[in-house]
C-alpha positions as CSV (number, residue, x, y, z in Angstrom):
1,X,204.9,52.7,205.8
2,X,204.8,54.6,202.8
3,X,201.6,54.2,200.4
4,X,203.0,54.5,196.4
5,X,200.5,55.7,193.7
6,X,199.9,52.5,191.6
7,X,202.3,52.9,188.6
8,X,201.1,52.4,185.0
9,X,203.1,50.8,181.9
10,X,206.6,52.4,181.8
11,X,207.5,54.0,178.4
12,X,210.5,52.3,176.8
13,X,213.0,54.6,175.1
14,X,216.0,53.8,173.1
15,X,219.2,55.4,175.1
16,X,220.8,56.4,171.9
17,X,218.5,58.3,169.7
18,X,215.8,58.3,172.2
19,X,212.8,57.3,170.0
20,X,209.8,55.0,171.4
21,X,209.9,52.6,168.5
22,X,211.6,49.4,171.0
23,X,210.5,46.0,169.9
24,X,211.2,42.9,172.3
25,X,213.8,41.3,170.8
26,X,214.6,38.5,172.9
27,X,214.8,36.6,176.1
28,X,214.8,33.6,178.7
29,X,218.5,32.8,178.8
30,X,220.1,36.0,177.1
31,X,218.0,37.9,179.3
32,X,215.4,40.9,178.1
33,X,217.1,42.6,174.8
34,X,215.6,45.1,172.6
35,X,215.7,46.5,169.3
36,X,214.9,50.4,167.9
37,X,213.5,50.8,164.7
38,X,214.7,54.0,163.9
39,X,218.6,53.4,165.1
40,X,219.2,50.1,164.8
41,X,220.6,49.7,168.1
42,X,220.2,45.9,170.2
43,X,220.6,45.7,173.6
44,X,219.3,45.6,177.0
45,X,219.9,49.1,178.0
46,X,216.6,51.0,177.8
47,X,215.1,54.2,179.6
48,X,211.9,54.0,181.3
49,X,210.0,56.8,182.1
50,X,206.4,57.3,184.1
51,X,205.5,60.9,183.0
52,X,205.7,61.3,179.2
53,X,206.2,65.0,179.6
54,X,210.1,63.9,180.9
55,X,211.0,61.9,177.9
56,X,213.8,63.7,175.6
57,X,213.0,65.0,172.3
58,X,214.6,62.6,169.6
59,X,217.9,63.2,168.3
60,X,218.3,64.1,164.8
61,X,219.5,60.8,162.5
62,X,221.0,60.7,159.2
């Protein structure tokens, strides 16, 4: 058996411009959506990443 290091909060970024400003938008039947502050994007689709040094710089938005 395996022994895993005890994993902190995952940091949620937005897969489009890839900023870290996610609110919880809704849930229960609709299931977990989000929403970027910076994009505008809704969804469900986010990245999570352990390591902070691995998250992508943020894309440039007009």
């Amino acid at each position: 058996m395996r022994h895993r290091k005890p994993r902190g909060k995952p940091i949620l970024v937005c897969p489009q411009c890839y900023s870290m400003r996610l609110i919880y938008d809704a849930g229960l039947i609709t299931g977990q959506r989000y929403h970027c502050l910076r994009c505008d994007y809704v969804g469900s689709l986010v990245l999570e990443f352990d390591d902070p040094t691995q998250i992508p710089p943020e894309k440039e938005w007009k």
